[in-house]
Biopython code that builds the backbone (N, CA, C, O; Angstrom):
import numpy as np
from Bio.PDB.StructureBuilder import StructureBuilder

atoms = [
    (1, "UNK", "N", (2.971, 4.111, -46.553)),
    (1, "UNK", "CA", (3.743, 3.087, -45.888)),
    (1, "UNK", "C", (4.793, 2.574, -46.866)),
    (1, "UNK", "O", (4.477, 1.893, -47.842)),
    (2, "UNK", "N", (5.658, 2.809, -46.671)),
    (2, "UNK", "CA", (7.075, 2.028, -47.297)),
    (2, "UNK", "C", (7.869, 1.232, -46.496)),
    (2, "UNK", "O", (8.645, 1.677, -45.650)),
    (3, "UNK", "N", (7.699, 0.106, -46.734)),
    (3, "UNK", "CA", (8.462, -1.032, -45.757)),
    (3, "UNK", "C", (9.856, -1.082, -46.140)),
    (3, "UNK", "O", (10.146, -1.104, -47.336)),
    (4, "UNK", "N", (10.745, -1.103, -45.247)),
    (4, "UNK", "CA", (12.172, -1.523, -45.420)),
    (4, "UNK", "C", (12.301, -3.015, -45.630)),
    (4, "UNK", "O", (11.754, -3.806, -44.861)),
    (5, "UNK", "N", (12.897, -3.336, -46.490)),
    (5, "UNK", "CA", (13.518, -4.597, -47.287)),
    (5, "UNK", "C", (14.537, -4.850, -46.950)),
    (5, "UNK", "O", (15.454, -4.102, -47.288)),
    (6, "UNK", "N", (14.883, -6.337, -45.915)),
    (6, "UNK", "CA", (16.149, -6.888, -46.441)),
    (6, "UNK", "C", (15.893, -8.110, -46.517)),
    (6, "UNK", "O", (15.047, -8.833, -45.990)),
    (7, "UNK", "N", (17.039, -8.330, -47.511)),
    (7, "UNK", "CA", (17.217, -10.059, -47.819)),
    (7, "UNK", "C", (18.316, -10.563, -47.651)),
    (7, "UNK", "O", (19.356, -10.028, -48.035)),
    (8, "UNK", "N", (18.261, -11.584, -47.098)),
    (8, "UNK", "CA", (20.035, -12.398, -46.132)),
    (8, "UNK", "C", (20.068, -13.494, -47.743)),
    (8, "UNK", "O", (19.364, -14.444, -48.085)),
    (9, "UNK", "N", (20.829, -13.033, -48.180)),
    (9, "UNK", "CA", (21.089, -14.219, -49.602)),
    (9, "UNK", "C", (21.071, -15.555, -49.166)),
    (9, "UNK", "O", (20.366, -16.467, -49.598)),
    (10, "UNK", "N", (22.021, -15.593, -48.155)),
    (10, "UNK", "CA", (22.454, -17.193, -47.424)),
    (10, "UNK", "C", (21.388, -18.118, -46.690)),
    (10, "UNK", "O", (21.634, -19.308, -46.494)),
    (11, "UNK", "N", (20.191, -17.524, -46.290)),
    (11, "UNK", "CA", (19.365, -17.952, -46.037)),
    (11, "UNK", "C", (18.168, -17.709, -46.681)),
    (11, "UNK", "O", (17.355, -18.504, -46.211)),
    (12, "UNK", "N", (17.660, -17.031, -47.498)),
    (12, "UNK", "CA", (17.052, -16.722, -48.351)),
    (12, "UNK", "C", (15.521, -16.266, -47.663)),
    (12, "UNK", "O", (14.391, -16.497, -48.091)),
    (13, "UNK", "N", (15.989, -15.477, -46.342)),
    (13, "UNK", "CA", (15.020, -14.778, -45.376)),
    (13, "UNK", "C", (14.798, -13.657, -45.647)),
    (13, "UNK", "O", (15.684, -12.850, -45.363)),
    (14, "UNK", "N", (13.516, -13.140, -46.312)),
    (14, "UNK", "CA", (13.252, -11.371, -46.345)),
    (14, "UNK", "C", (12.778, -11.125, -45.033)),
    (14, "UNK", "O", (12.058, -11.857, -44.355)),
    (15, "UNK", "N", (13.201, -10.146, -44.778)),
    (15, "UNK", "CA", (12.400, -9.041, -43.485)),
    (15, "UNK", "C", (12.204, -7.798, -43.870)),
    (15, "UNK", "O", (13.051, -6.907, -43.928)),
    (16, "UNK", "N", (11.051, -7.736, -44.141)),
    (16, "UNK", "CA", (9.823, -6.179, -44.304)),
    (16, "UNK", "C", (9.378, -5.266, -43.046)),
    (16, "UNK", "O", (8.205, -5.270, -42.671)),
    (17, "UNK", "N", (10.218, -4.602, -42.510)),
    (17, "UNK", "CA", (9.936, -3.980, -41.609)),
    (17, "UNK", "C", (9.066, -2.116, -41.954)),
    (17, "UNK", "O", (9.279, -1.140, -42.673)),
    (18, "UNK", "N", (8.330, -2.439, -41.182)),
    (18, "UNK", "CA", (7.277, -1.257, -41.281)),
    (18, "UNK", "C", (7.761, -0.393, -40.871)),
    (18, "UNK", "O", (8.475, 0.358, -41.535)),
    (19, "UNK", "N", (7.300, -0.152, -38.681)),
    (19, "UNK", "CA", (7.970, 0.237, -37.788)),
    (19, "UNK", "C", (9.036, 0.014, -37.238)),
    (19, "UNK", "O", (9.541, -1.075, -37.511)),
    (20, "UNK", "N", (9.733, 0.855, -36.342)),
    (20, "UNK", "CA", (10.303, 0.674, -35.197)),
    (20, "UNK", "C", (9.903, 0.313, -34.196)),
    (20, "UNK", "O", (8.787, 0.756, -33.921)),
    (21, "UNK", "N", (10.647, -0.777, -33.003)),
    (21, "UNK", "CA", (9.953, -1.411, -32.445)),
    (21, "UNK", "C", (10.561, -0.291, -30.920)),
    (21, "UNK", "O", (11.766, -0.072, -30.800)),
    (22, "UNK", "N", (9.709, 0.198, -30.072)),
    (22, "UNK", "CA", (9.728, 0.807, -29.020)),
    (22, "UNK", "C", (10.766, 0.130, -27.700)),
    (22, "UNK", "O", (11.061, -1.046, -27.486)),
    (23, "UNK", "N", (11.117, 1.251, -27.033)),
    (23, "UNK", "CA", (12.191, 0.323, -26.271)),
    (23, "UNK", "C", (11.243, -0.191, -25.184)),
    (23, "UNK", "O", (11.939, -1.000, -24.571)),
    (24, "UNK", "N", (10.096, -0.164, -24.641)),
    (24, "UNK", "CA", (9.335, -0.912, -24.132)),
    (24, "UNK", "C", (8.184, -2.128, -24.581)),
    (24, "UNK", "O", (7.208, -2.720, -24.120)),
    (25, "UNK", "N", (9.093, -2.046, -25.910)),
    (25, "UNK", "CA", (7.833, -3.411, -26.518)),
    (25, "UNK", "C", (8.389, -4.618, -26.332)),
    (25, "UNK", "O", (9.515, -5.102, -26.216)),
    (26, "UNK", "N", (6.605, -5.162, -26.342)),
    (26, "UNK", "CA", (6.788, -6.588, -25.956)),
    (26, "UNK", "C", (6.433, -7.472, -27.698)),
    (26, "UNK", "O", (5.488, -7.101, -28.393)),
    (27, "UNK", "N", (7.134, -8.327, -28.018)),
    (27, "UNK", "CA", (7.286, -8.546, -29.296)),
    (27, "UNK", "C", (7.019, -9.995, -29.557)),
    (27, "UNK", "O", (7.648, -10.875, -28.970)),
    (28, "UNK", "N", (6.073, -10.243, -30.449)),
    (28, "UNK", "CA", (5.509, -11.571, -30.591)),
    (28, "UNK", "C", (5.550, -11.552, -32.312)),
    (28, "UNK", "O", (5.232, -10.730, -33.172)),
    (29, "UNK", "N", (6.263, -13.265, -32.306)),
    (29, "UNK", "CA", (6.062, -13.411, -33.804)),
    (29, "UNK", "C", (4.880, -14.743, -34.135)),
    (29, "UNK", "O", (4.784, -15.727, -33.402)),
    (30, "UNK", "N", (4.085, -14.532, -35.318)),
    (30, "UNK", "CA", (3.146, -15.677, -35.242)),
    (30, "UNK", "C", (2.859, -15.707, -37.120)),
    (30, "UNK", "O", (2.993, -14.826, -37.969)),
    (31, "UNK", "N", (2.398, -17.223, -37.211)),
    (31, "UNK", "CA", (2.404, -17.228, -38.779)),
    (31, "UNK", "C", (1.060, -16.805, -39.481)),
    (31, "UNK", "O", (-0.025, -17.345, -39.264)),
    (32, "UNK", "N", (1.225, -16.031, -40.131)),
    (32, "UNK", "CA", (-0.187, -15.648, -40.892)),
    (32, "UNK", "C", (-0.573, -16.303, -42.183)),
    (32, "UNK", "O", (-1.630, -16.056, -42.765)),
    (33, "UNK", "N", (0.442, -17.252, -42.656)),
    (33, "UNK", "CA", (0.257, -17.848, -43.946)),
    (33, "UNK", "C", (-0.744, -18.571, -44.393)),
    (33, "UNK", "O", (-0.992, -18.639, -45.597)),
    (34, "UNK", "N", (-1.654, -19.392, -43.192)),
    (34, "UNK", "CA", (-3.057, -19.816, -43.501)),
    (34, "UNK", "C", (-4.488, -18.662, -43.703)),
    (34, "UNK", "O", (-5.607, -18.756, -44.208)),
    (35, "UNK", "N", (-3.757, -17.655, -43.046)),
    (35, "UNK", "CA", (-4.642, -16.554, -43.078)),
    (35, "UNK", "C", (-4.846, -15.521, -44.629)),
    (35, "UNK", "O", (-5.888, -15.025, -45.057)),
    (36, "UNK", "N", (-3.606, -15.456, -45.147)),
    (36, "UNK", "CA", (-3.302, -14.846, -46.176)),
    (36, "UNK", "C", (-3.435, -15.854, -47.576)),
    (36, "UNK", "O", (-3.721, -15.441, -48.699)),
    (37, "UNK", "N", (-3.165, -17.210, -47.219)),
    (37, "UNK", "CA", (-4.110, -18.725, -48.214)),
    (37, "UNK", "C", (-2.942, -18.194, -49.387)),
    (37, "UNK", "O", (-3.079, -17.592, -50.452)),
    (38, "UNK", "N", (-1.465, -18.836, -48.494)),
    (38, "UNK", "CA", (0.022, -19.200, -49.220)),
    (38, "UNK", "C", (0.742, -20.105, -48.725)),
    (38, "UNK", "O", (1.021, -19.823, -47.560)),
    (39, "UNK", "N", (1.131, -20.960, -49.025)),
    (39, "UNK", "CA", (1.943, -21.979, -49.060)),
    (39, "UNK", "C", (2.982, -21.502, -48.417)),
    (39, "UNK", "O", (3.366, -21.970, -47.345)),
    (40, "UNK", "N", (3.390, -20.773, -48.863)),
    (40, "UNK", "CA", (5.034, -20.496, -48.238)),
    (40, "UNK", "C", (5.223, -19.942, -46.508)),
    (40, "UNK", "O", (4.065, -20.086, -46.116)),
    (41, "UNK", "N", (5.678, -19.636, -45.817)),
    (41, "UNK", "CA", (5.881, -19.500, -44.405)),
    (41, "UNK", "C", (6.005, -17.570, -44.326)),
    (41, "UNK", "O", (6.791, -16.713, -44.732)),
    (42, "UNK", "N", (5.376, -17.591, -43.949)),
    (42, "UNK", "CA", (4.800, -15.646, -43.543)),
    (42, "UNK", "C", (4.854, -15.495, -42.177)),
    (42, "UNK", "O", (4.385, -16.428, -41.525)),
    (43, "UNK", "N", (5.353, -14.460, -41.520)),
    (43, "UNK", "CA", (5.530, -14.518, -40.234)),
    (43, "UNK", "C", (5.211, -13.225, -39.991)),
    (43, "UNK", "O", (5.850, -12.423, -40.672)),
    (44, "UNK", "N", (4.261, -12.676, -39.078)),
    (44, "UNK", "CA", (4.334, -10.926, -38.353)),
    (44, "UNK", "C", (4.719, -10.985, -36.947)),
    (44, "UNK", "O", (4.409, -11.733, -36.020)),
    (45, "UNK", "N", (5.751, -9.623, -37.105)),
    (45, "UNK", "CA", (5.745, -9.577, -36.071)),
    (45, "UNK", "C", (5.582, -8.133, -35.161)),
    (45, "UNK", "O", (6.101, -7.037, -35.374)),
    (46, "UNK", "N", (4.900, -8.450, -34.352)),
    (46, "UNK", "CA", (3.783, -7.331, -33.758)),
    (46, "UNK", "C", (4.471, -7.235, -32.228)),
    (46, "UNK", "O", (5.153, -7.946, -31.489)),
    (47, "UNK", "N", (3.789, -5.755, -32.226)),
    (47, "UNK", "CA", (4.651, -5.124, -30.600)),
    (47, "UNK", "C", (3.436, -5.210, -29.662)),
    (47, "UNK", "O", (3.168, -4.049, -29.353)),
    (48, "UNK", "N", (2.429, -6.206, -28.965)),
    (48, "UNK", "CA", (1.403, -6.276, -28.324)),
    (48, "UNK", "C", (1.064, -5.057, -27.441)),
    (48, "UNK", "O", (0.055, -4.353, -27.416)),
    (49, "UNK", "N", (2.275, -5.011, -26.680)),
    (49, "UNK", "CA", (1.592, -3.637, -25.657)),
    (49, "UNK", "C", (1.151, -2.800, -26.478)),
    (49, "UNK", "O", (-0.045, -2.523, -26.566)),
    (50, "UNK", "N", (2.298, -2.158, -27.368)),
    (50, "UNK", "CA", (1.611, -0.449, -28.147)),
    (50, "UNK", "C", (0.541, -0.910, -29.170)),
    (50, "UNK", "O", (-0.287, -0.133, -29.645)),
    (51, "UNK", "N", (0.613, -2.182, -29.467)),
    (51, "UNK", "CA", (-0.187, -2.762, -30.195)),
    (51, "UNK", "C", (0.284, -1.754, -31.951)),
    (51, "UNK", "O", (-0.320, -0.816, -32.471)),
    (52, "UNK", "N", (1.300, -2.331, -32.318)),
    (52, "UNK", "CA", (2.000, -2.124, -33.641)),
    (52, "UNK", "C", (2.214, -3.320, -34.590)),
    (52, "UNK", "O", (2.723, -4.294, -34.035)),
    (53, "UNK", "N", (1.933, -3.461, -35.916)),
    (53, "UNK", "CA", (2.623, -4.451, -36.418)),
    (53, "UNK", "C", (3.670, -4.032, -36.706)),
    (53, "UNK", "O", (3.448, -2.878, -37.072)),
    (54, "UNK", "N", (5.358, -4.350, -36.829)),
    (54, "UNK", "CA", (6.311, -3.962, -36.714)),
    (54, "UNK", "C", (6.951, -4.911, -38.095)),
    (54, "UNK", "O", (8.170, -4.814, -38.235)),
    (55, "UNK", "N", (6.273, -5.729, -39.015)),
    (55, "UNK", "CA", (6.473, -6.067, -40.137)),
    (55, "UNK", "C", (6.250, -7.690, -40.303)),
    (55, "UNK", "O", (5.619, -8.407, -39.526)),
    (56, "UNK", "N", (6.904, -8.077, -41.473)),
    (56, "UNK", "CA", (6.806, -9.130, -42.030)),
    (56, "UNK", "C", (7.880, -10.313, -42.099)),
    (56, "UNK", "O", (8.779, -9.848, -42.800)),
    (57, "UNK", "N", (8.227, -11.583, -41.729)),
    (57, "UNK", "CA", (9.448, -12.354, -42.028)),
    (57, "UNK", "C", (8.923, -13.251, -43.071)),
    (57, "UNK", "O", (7.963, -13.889, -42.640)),
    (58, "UNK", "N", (9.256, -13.553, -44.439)),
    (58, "UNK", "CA", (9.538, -14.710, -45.093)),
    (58, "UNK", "C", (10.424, -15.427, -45.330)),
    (58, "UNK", "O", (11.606, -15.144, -45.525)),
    (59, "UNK", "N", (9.726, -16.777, -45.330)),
    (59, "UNK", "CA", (10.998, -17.872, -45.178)),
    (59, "UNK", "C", (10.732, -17.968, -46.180)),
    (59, "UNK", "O", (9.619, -17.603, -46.559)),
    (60, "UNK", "N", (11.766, -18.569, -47.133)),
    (60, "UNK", "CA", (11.609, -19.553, -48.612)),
    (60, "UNK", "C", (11.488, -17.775, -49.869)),
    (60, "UNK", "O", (10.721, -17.964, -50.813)),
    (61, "UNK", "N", (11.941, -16.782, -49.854)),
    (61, "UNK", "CA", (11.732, -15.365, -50.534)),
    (61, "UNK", "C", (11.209, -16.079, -51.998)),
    (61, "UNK", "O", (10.147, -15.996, -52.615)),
    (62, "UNK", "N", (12.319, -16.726, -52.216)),
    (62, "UNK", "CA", (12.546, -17.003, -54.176)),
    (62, "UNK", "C", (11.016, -17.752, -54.567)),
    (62, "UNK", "O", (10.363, -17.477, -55.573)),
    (63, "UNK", "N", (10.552, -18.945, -53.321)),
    (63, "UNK", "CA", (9.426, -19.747, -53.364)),
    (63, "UNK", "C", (8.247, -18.693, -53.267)),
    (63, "UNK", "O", (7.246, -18.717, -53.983)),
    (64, "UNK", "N", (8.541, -17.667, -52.170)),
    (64, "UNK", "CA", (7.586, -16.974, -52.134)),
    (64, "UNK", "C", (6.844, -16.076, -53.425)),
    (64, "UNK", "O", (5.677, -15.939, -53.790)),
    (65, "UNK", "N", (7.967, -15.627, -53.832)),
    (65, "UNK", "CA", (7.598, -14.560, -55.347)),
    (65, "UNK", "C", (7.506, -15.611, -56.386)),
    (65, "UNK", "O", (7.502, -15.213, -57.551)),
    (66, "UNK", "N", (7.431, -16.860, -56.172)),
    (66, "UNK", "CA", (6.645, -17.552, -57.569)),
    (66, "UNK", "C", (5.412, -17.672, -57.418)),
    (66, "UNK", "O", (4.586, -17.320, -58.260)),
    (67, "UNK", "N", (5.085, -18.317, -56.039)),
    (67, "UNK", "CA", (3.958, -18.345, -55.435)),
    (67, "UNK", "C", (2.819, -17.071, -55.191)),
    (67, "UNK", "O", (1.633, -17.314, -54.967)),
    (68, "UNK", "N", (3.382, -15.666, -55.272)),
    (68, "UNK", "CA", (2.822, -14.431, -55.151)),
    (68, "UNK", "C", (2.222, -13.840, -56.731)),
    (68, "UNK", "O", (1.299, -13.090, -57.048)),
    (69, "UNK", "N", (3.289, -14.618, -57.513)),
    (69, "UNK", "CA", (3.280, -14.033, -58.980)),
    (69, "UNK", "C", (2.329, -14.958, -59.928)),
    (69, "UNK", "O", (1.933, -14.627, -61.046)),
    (70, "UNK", "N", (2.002, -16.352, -59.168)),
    (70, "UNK", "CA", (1.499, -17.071, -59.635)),
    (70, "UNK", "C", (-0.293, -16.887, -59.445)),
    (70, "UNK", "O", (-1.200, -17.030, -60.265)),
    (71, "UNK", "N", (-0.300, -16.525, -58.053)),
    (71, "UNK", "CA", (-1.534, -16.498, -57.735)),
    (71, "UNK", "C", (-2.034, -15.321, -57.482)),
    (71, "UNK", "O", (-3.101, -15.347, -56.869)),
    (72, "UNK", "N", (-1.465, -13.942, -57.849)),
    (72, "UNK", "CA", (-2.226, -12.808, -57.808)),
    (72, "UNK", "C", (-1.821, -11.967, -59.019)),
    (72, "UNK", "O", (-2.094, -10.767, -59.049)),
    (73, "UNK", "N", (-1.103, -12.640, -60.126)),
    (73, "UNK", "CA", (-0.662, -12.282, -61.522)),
    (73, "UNK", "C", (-0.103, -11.008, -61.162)),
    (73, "UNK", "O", (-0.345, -10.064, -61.914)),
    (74, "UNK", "N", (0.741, -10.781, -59.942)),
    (74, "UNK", "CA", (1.767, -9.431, -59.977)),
    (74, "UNK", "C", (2.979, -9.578, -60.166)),
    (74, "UNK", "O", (3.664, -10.360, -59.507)),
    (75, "UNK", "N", (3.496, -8.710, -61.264)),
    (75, "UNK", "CA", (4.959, -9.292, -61.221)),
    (75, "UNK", "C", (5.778, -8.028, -60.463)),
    (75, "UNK", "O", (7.003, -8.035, -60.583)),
    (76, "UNK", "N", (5.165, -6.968, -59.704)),
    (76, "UNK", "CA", (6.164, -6.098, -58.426)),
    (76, "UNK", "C", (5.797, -6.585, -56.934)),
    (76, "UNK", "O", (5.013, -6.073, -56.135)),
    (77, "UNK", "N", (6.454, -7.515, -56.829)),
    (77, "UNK", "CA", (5.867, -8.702, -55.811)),
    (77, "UNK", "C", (6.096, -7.369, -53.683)),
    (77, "UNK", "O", (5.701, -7.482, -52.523)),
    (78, "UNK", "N", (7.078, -6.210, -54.632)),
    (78, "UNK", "CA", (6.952, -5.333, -52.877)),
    (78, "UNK", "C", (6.123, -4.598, -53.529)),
    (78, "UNK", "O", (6.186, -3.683, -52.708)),
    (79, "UNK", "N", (5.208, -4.102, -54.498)),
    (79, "UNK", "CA", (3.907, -3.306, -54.158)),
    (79, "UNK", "C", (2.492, -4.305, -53.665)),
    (79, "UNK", "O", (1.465, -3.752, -53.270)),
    (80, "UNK", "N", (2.613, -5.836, -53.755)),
    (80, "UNK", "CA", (1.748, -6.418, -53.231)),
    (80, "UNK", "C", (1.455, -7.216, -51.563)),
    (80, "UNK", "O", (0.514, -7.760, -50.985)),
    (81, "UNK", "N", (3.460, -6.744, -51.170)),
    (81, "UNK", "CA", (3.493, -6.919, -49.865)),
    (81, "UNK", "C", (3.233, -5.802, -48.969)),
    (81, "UNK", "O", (3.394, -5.711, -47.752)),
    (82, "UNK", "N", (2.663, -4.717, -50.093)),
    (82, "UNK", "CA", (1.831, -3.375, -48.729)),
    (82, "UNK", "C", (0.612, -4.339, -48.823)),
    (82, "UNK", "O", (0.293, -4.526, -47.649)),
    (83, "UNK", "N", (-0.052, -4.896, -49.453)),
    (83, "UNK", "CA", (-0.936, -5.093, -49.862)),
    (83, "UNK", "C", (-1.331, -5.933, -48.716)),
    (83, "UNK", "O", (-2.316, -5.695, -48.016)),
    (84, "UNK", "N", (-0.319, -7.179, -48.508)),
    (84, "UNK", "CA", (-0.377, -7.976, -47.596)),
    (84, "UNK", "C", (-0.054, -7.830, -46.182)),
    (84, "UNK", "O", (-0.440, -8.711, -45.413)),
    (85, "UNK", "N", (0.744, -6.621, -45.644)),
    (85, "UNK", "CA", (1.000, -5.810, -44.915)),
    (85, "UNK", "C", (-0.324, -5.318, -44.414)),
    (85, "UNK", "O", (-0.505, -5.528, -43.215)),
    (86, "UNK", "N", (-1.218, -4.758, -45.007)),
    (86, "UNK", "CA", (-2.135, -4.201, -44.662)),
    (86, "UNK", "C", (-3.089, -5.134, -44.131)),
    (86, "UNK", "O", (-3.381, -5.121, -42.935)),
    (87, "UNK", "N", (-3.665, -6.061, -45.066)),
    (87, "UNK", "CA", (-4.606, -7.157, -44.495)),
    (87, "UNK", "C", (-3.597, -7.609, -43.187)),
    (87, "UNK", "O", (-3.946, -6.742, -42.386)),
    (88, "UNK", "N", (-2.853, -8.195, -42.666)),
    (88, "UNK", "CA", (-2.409, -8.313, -41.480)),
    (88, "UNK", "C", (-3.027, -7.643, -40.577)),
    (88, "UNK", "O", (-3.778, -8.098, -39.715)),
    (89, "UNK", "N", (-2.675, -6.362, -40.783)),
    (89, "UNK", "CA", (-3.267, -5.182, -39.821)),
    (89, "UNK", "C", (-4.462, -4.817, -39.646)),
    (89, "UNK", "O", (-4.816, -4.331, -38.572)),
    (90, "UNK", "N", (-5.131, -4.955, -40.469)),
    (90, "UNK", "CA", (-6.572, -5.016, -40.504)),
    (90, "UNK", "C", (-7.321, -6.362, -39.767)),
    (90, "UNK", "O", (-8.492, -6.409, -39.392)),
    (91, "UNK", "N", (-6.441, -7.287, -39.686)),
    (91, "UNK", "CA", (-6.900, -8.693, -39.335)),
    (91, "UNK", "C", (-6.858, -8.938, -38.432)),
    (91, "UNK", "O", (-7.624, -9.759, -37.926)),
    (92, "UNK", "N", (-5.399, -7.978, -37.457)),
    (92, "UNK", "CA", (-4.931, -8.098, -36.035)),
    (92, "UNK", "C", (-6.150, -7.958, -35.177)),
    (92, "UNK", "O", (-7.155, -7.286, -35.408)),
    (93, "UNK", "N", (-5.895, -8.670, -34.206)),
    (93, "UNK", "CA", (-6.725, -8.701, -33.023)),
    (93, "UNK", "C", (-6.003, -8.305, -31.710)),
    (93, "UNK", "O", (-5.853, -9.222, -30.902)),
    (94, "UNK", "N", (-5.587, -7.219, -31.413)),
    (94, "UNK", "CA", (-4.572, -7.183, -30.348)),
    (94, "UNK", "C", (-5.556, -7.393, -28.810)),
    (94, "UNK", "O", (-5.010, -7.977, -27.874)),
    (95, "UNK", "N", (-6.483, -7.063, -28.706)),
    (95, "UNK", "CA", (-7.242, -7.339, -27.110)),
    (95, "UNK", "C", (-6.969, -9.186, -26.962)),
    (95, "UNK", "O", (-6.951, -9.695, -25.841)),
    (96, "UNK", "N", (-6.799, -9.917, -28.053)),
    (96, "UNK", "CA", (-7.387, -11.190, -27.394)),
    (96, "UNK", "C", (-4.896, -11.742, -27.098)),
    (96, "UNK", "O", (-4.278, -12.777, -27.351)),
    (97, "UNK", "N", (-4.588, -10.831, -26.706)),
    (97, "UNK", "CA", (-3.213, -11.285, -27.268)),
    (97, "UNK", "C", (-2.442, -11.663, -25.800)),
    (97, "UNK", "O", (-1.455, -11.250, -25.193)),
    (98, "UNK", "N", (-3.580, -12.789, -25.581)),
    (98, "UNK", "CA", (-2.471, -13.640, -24.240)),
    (98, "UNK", "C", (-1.467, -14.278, -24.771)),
    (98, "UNK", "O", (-1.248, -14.060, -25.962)),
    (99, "UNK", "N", (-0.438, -15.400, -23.903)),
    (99, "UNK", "CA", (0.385, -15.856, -24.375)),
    (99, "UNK", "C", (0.128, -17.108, -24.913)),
    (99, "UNK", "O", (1.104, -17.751, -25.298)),
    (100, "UNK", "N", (-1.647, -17.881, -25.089)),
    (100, "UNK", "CA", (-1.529, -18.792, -25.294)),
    (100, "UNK", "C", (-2.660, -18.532, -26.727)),
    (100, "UNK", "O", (-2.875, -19.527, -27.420)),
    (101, "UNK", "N", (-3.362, -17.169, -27.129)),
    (101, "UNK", "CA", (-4.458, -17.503, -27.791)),
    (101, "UNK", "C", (-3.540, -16.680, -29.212)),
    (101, "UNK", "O", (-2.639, -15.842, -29.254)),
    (102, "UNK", "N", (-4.156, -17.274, -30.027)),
    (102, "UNK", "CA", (-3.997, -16.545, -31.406)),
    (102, "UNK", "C", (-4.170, -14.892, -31.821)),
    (102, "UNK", "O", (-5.291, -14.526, -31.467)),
    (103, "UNK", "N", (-3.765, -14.312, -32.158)),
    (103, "UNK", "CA", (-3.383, -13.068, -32.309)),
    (103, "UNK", "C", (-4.005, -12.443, -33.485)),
    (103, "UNK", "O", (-4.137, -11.220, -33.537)),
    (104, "UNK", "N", (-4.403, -13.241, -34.457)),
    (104, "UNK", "CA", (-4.524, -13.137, -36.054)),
    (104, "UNK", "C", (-6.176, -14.017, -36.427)),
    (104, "UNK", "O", (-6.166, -15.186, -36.814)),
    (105, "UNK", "N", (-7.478, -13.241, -36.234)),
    (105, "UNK", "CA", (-8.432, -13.757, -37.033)),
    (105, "UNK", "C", (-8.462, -14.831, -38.345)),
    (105, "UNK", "O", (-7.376, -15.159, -38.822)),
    (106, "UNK", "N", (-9.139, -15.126, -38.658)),
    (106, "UNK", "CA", (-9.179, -16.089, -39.725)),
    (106, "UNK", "C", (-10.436, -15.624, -41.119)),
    (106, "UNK", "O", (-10.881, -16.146, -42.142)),
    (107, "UNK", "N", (-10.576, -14.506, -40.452)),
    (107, "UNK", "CA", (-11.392, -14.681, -41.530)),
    (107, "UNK", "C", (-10.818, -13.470, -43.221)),
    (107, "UNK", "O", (-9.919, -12.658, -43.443)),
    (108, "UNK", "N", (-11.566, -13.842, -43.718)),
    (108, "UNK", "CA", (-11.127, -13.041, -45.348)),
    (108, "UNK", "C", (-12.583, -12.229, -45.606)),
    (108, "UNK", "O", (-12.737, -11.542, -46.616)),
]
sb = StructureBuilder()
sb.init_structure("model")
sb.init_model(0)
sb.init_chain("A")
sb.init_seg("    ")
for serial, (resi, resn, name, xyz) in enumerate(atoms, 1):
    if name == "N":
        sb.init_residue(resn, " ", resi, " ")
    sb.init_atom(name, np.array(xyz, "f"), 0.0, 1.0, " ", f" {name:<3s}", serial, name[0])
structure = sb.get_structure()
């Protein structure tokens, strides 16, 4: 898995995209940052029907890689976002994915 990277300087938004998102997907974004136990704002966003995670949004990038480097002593902060990439996916719950229930387990 090699995620595509971009970063908008001006807003200081990364987007880690995994997949491609299908021309029949239905696309939900939700925060995983209590799940993953980071401060900073983490967002996936997942294609429910095919049931894909289709990647990652961070808000706050610069906050994020102090916060990543601080608390998992990595200083190649995109070999630890497969890392985090993966637990997502592993965590997903796509059967329970109405429009009102949580999408993302809680547990570690």
């Amino acid at each position: 898995m090699k995620p595509r990277i971009e970063l908008d300087k001006t807003t200081n938004v990364a987007f880690f995209d995994v997949e491609e998102a299908a021309q029949d997907a239905v696309i939900r974004v939700e925060s995983v940052s209590d799940v993953l136990g980071l401060k900073c704002e983490v967002l996936v966003r997942v294609d429910i029907k095919n049931k894909i995670v289709l990647g990652l949004v961070i808000e706050d990038f610069r906050a994020f890689k102090r916060e990543v480097r601080m608390k998992y002593l990595a200083w190649r902060v995109e070999k630890l976002i497969d890392l985090l990439i993966c637990r997502v996916k592993s965590g997903f719950n796509f059967e329970s994915a109405s429009n009102d229930g949580r999408l993302l387990t809680a547990t570690r």
